[in-house]
Backbone bond lengths (Angstrom), bond angles and torsions (degrees), N, CA, C in turn:
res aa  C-N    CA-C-N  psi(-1)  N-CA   C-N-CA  omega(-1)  CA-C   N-CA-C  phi
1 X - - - 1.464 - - 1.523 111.78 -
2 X 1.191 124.37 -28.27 1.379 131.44 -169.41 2.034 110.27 -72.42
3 X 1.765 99.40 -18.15 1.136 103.65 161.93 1.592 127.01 -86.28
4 X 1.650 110.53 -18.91 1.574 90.86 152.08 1.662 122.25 -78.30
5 X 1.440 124.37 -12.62 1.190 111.76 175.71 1.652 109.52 -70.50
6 X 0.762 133.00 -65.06 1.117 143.40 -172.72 1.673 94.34 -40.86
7 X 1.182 135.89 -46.06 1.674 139.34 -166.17 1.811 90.84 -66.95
8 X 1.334 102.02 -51.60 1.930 101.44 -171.11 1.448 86.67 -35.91
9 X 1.276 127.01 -79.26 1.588 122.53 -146.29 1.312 99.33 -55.05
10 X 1.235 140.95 23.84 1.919 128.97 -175.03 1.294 109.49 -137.40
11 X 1.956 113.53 15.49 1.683 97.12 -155.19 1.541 92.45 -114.77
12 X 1.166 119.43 14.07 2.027 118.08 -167.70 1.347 78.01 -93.26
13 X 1.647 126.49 99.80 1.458 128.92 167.15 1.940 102.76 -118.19
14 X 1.776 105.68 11.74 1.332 89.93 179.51 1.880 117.17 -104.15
15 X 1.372 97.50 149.25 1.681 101.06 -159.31 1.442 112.49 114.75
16 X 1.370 111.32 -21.76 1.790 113.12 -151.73 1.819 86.95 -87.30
17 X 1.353 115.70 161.72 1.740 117.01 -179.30 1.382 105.37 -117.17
18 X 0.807 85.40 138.89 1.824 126.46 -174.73 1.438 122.78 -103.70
19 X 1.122 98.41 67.56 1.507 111.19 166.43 1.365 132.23 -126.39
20 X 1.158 136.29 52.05 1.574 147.49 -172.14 1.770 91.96 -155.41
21 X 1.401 118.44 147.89 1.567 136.55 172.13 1.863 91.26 -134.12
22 X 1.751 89.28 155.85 1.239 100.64 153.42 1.292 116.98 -131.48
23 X 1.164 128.98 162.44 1.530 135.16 -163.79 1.400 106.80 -96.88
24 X 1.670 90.82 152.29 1.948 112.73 -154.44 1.487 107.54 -48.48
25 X 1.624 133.93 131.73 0.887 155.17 -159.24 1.822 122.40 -136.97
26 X 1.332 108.21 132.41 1.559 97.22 170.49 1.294 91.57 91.45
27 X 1.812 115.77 175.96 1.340 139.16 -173.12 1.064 105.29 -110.67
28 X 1.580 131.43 35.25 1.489 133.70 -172.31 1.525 93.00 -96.07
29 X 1.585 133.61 173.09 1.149 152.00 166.48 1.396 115.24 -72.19
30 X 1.662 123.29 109.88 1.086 124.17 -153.51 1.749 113.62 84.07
31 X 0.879 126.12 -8.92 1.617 118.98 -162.64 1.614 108.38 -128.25
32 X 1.136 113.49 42.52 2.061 139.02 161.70 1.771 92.87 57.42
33 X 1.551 89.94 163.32 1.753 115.38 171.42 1.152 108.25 -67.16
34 X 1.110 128.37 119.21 1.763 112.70 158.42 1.638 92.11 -126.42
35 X 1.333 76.40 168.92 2.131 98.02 -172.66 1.805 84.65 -87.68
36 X 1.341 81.24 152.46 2.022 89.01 179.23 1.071 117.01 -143.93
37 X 1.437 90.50 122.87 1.645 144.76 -149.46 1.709 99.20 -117.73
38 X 1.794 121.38 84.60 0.813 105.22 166.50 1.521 149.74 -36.19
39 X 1.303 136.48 130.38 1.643 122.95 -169.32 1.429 92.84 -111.17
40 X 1.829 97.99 166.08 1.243 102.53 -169.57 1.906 118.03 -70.68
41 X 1.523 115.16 158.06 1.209 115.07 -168.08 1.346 107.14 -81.73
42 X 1.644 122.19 -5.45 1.417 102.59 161.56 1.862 130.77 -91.45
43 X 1.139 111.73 -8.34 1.271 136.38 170.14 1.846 102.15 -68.14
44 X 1.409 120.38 -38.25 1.521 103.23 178.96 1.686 89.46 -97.47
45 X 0.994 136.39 -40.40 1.624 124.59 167.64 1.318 106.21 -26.17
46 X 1.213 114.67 -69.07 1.869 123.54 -174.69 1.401 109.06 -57.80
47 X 1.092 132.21 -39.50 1.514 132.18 153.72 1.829 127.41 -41.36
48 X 1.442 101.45 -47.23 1.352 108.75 177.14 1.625 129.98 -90.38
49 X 1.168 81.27 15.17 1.847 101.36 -151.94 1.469 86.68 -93.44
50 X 1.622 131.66 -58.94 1.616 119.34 -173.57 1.489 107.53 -52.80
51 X 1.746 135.35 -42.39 1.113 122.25 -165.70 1.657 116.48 -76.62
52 X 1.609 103.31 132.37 1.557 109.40 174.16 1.768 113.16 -58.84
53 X 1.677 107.54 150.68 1.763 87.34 156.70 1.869 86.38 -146.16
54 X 1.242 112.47 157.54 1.488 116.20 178.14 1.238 119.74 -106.92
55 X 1.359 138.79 141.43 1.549 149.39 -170.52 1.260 113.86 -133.78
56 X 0.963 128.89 164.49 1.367 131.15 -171.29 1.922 84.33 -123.43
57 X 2.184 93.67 143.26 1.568 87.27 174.48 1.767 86.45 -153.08
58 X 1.345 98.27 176.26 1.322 125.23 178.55 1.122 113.18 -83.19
59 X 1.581 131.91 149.82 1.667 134.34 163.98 1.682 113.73 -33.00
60 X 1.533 125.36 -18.83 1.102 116.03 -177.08 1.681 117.27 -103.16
61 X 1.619 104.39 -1.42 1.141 99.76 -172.36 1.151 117.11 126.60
62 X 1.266 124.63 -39.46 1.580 138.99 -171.89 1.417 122.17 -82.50
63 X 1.214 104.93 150.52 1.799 124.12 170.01 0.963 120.77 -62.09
64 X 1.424 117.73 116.63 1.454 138.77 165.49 1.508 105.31 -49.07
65 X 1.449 127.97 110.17 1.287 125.54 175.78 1.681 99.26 -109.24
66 X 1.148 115.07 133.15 1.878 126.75 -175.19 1.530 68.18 -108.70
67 X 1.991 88.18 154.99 1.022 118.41 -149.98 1.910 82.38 -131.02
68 X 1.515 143.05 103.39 1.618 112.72 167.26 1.663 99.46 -139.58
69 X 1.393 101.82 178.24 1.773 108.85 -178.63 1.169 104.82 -101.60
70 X 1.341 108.71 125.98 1.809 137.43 156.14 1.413 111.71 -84.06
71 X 1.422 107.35 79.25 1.918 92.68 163.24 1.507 113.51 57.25
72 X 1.771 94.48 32.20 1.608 99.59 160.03 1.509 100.13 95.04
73 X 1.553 114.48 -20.56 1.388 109.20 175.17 1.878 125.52 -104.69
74 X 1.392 116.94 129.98 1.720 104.08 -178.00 1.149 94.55 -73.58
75 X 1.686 91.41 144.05 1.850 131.55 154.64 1.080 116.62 -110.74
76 X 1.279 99.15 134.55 1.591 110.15 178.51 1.066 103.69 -113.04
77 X 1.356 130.02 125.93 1.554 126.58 -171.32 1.745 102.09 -151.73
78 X 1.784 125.90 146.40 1.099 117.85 151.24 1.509 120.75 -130.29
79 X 1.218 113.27 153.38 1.429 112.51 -164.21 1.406 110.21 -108.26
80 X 1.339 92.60 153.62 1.872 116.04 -165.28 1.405 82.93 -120.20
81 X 1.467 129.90 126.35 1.427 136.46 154.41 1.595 110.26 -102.35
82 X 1.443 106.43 160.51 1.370 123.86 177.48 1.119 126.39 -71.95
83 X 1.446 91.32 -45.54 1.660 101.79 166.63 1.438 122.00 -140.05
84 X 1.631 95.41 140.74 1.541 110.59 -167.47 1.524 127.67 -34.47
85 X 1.836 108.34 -34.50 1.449 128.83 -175.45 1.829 97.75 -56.06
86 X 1.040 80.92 -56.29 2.025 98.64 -170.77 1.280 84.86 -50.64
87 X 1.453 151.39 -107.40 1.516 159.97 -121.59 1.204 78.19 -45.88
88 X 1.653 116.16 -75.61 1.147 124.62 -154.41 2.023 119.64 -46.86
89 X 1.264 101.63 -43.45 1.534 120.65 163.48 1.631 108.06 -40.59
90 X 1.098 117.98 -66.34 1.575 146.54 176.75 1.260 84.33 -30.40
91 X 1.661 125.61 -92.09 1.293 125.59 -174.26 1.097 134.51 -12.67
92 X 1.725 93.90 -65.68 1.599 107.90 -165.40 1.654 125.21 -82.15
93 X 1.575 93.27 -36.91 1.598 113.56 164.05 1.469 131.55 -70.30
94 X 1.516 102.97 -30.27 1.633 98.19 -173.64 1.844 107.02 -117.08
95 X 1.568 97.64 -44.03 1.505 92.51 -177.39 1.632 123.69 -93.98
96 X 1.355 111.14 4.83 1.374 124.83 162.08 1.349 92.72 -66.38
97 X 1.229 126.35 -70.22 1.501 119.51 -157.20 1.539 124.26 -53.52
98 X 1.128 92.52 -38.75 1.655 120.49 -162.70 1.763 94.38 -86.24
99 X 1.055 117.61 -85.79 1.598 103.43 161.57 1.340 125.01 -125.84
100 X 1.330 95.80 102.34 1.615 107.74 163.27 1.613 143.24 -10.82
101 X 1.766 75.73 -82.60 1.799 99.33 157.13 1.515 117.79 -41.22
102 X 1.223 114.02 -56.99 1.653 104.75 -162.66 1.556 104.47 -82.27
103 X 1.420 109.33 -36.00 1.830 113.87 173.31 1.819 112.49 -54.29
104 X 0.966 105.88 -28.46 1.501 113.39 177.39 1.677 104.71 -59.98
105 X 1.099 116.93 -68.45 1.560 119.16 153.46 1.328 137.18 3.47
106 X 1.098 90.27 -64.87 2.029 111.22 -173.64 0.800 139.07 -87.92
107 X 1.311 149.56 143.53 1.240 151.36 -168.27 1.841 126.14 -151.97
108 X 1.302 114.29 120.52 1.496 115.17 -173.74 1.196 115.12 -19.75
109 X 1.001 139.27 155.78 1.584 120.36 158.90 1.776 96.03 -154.00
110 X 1.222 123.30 141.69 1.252 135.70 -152.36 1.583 87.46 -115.71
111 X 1.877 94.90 138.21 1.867 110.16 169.83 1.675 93.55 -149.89
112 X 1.181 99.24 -175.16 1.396 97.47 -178.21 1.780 123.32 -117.53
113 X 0.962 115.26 149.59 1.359 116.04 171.00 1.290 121.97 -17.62
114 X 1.420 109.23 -54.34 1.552 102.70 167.17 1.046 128.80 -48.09
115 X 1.607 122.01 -48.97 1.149 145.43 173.98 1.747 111.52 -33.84
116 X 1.281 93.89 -58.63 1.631 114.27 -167.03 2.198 94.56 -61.02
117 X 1.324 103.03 -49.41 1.423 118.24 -170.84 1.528 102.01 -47.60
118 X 1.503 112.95 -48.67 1.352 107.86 -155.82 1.646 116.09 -99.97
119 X 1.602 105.53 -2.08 1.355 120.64 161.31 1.607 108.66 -67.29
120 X 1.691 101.39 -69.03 1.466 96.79 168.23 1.699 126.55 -40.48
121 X 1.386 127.69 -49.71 1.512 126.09 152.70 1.406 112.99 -48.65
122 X 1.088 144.88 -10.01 1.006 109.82 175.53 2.131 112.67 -120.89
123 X 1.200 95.19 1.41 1.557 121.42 152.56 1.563 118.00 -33.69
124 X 1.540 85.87 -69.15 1.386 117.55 175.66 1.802 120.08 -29.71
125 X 1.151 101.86 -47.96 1.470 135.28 -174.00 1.618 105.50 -58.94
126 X 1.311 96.95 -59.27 1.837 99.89 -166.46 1.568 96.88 -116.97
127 X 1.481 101.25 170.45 1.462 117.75 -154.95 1.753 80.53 -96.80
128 X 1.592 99.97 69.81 1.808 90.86 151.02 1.031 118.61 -116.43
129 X 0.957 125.53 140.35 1.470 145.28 -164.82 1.472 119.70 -104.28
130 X 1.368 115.55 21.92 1.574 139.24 -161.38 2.039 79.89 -110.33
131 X 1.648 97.69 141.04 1.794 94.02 -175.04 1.506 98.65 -121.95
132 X 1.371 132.03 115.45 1.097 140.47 -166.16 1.868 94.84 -97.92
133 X 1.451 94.99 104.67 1.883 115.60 174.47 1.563 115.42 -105.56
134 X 1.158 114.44 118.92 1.050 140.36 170.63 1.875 113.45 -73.22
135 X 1.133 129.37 94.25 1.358 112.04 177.11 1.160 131.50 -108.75
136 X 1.135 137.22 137.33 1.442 131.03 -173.21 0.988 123.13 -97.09
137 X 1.496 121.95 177.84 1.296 120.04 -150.11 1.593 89.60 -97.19
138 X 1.418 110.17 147.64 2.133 117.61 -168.03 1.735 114.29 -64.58
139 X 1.874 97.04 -46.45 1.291 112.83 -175.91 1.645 100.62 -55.37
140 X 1.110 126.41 -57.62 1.756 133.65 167.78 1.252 90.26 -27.19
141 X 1.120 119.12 -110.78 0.954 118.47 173.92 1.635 140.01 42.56
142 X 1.632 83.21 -108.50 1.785 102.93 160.72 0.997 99.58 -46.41
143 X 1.608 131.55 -39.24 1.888 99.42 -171.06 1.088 128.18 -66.47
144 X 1.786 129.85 -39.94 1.001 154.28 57.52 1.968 95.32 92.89
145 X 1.424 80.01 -87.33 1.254 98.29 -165.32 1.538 112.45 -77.62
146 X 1.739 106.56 -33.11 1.685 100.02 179.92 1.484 107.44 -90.43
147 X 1.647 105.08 15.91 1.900 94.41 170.05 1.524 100.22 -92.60
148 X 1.391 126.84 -32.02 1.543 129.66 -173.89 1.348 98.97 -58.60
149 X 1.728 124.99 -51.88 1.396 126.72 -159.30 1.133 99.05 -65.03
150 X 1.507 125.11 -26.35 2.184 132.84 -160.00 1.587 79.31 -67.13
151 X 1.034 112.31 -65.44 1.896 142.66 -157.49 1.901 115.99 -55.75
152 X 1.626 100.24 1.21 1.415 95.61 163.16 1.906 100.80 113.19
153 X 1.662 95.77 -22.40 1.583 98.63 -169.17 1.546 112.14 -91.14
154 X 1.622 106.70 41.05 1.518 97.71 -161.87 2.095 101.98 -49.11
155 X 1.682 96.51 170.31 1.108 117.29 174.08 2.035 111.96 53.08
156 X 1.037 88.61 0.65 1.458 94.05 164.36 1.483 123.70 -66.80
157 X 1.313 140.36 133.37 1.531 128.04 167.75 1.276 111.91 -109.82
158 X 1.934 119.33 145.31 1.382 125.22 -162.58 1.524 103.57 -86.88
159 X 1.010 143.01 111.20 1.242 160.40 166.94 1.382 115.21 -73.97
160 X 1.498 129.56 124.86 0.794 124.01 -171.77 1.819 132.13 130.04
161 X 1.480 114.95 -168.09 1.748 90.82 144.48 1.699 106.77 -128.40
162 X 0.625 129.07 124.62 1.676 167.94 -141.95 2.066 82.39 -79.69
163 X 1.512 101.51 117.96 1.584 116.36 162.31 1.236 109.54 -116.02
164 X 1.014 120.65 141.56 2.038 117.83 176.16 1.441 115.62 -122.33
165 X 1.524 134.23 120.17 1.024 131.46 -141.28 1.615 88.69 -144.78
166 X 1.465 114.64 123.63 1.534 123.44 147.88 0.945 134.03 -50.02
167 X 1.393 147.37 127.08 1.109 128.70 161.65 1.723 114.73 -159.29
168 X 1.858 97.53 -163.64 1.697 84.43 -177.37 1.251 113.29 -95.80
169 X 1.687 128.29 155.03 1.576 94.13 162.97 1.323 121.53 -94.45
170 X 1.154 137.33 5.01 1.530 141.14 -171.57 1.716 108.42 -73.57
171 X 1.443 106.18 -57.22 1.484 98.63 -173.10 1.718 106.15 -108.28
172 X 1.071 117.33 -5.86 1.154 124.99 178.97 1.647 107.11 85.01
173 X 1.301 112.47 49.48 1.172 109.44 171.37 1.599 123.18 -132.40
174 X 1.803 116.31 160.54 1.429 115.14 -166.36 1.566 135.45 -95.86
175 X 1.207 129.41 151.50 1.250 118.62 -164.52 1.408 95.35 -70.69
176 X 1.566 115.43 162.50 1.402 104.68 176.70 1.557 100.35 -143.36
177 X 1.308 113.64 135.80 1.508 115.28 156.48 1.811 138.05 -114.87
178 X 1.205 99.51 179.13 1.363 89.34 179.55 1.691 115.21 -113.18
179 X 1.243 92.52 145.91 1.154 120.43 176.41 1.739 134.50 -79.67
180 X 1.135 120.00 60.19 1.491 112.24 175.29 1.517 89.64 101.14
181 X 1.364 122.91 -156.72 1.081 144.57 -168.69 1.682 121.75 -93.25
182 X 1.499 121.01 117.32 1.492 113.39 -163.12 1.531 97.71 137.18
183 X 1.472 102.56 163.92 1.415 108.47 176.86 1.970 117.58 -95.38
184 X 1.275 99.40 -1.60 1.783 107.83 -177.69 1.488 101.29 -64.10
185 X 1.053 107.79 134.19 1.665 128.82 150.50 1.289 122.59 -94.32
186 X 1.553 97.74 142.94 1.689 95.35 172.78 1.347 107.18 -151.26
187 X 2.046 110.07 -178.69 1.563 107.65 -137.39 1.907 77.23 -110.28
188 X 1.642 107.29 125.31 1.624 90.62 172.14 1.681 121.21 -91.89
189 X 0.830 119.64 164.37 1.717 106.67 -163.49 1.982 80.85 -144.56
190 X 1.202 115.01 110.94 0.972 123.07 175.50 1.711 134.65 -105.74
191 X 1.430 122.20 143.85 1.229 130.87 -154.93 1.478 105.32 -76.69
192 X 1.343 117.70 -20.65 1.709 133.75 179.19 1.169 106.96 -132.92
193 X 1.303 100.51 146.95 1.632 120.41 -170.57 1.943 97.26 -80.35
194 X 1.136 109.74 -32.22 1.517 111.27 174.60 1.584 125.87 -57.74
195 X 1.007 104.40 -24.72 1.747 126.90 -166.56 1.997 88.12 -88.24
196 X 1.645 111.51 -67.04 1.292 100.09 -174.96 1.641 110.84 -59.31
197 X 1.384 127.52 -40.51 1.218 122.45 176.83 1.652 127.96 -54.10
198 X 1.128 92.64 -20.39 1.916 107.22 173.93 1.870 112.53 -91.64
199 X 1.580 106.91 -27.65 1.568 102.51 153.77 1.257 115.37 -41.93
200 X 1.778 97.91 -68.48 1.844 105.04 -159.08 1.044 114.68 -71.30
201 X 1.659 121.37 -0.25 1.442 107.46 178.40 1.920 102.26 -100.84
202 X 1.053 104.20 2.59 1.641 110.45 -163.88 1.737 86.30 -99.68
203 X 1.593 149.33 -33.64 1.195 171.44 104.62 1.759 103.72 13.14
204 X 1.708 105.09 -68.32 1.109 87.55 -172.60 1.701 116.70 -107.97
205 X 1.192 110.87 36.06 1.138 106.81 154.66 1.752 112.89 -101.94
206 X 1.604 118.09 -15.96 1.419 129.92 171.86 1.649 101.94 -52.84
207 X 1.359 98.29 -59.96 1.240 117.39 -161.26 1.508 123.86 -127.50
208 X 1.570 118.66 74.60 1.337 121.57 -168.70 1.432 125.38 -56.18
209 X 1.129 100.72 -31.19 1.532 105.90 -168.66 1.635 107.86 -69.43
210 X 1.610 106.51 -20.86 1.394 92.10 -173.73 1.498 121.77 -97.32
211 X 1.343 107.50 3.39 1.048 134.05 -170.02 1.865 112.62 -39.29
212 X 0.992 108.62 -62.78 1.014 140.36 177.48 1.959 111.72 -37.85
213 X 1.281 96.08 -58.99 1.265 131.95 156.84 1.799 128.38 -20.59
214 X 1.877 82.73 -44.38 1.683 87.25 -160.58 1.910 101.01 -102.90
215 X 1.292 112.07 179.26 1.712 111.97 176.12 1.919 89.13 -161.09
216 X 1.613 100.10 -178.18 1.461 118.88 -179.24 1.351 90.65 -113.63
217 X 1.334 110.04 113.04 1.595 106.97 147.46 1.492 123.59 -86.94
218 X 1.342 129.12 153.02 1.428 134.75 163.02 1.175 121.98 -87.69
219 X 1.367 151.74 120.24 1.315 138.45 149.57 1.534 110.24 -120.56
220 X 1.685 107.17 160.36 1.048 123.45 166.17 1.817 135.29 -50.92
221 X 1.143 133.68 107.55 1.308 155.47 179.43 1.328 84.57 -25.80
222 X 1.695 126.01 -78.12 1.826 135.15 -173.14 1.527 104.40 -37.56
223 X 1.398 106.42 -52.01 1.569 104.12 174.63 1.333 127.85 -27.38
224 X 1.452 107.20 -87.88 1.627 140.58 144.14 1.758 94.24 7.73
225 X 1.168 99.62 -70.88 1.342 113.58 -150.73 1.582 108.22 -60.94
226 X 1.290 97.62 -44.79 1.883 116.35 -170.32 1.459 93.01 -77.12
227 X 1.529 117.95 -44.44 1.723 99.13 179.59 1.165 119.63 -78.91
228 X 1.351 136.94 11.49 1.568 147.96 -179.41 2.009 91.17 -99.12
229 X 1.288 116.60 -39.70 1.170 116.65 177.80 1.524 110.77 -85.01
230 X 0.874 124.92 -12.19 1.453 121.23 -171.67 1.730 123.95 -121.30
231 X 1.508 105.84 -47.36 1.540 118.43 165.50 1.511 134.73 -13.75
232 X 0.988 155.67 120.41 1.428 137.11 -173.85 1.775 87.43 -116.88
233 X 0.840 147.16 5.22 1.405 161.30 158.92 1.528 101.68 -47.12
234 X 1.741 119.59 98.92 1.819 108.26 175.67 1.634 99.08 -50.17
235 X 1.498 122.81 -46.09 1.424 125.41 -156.51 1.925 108.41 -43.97
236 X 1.212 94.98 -34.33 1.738 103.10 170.60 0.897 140.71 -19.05
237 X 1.396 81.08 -28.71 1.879 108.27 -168.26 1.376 133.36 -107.46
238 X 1.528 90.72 0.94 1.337 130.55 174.55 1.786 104.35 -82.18
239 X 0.729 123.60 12.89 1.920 119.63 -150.92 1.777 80.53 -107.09
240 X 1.546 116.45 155.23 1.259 101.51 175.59 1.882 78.55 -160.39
241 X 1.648 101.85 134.17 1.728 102.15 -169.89 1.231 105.24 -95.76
242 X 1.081 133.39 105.69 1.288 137.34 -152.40 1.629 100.58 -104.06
243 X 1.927 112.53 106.55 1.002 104.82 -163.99 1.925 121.46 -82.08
244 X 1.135 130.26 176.36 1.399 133.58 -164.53 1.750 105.74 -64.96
245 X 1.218 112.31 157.25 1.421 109.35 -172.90 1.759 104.41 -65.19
246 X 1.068 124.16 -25.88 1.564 121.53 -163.61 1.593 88.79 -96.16
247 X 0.892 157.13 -42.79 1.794 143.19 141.62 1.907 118.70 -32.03
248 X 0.969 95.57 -23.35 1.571 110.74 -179.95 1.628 112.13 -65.83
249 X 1.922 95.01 -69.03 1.456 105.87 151.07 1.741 132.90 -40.94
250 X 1.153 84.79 -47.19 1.975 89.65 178.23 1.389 94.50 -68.78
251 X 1.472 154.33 -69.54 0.992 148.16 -135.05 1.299 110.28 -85.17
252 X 1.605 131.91 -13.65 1.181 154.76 155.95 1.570 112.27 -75.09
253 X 1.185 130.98 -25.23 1.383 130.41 179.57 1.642 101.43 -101.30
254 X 1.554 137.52 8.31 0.965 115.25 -176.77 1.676 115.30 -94.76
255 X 0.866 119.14 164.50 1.806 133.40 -152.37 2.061 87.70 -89.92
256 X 0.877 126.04 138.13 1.540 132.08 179.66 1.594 111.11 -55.09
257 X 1.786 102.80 -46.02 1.458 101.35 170.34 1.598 146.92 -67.36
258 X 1.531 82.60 0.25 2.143 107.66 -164.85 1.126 110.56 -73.17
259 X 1.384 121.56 122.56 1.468 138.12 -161.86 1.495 105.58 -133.65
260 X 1.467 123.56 98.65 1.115 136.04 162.73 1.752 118.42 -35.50
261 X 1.158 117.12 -145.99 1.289 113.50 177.00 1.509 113.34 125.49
262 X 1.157 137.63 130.87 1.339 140.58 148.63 1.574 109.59 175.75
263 X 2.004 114.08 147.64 1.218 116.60 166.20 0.889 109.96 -132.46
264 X 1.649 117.56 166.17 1.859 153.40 -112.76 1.550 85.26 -98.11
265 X 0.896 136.00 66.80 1.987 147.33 162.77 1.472 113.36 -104.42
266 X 1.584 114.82 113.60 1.207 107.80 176.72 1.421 116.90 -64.10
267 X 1.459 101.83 178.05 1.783 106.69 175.79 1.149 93.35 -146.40
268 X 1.749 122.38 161.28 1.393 120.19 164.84 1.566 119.44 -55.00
269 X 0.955 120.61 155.97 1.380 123.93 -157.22 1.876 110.60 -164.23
270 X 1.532 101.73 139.29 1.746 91.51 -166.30 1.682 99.35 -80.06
271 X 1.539 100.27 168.94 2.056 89.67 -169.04 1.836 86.67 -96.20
272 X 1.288 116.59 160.58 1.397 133.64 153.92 1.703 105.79 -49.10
């Protein structure tokens, strides 16, 4: 947690000018071939580490595992939301109703992206059969989805969790800003389509002429993720996940001493 505090003090990037791109990067759509050259797993750790994700846990610490039927078969699955409102929604709306008793119990409890990443890696490993879901926020989403339909893909739906990224369209390259103190630039890849839309308009009032020039792309969160693991591209490293304004707030309201924490232990849980 002490790495989202430290991120609060780096996120006032509005006012700052935006004029430098870097060119398409990674195995994302739109973002060039590269040969792939695994990178190290603490370099995408350190990447995933500023963004919040929320879970629901037990008095001891542990993951709420829901229990429901797939086509006659149980799933065991627990969910990581994007945003805190949602977990919290989850609670009050679905598992209050459904069970009381055990919803009385629980309480959000905030870890980070990384966190979520390296549970899922390490899933992988043993024959658990527990499905660690990531969900995103709906409104994302829809945006998400009615930029693909603008984009030729009518009736298509965005799958996934929804990143929104500035950029140019001529050479295929990204707006870049800076971060804190120093001359490095970097590429922001944002959790709301509102956040990138307030770049490009902060961009083209810097710089009118290019205005014209620039658009929001969408890509997939999994993407992101696999080309941070896979990329041999230095620019890679340039990617910075720029979390949603209501994570912004949370990560700014947290106390210096707040220490997340929890492991993958089921609990009773009502079935779907």
């Amino acid at each position: 947690m002490k790495s989202f505090i430290r991120l609060g003090a780096t996120l006032g990037i509005a006012g700052s000018v935006f004029l430098t791109g870097l060119s398409g990067i990674g195995n994302l759509p739109g973002m060039g071939n590269l040969e792939a050259i695994a990178l190290p797993q603490d370099q995408v750790v350190k990447k995933l580490q500023e963004v919040p994700v929320f879970t629901l846990t037990n008095p001891k610490g542990e993951f709420v595992v829901l229990s429901r039927n797939n086509a006659s078969k149980p799933v065991s699955q627990v969910g990581f939301f994007i945003s805190k409102q949602d977990a919290q929604k989850f609670l009050d709306n679905r598992l209050k109703k459904e069970n009381p008793q055990l919803a009385s119990t629980l309480q959000v409890r905030p870890l980070s992206l990384a966190d979520y990443y390296k549970i899922v890696q390490e899933s992988k490993k043993k024959s658990d059969s527990v499905i660690y879901t990531l969900v995103p926020t709906q409104q994302q989403v829809a945006s998400a989805t009615s930029m693909l339909n603008q984009n030729g893909k009518k009736g298509e739906q965005f799958n996934g969790i929804p990143l929104f990224v500035p950029k140019f369209k001529k050479d295929n390259s990204y707006l870049t800003i800076p971060l804190a103190k120093g001359n490095e630039r970097y590429i922001p890849f944002f959790f709301e389509k509102e956040q990138a839309v307030a770049l490009l308009e902060e961009f083209k009032k810097a710089v009118p002429k290019e205005g014209a020039n620039t658009e929001i792309q969408v890509v997939d969160l999994y993407g992101v993720m696999e080309a941070l693991n896979s990329s041999s591209d230095p620019s890679i490293n340039k990617i910075v996940l720029y979390p949603s304004r209501e994570s912004i707030n949370f990560i700014r309201s947290l106390a210096p001493n707040q220490s997340p924490g929890a492991k993958p232990a089921p609990a009773a849980a009502p079935k779907k």
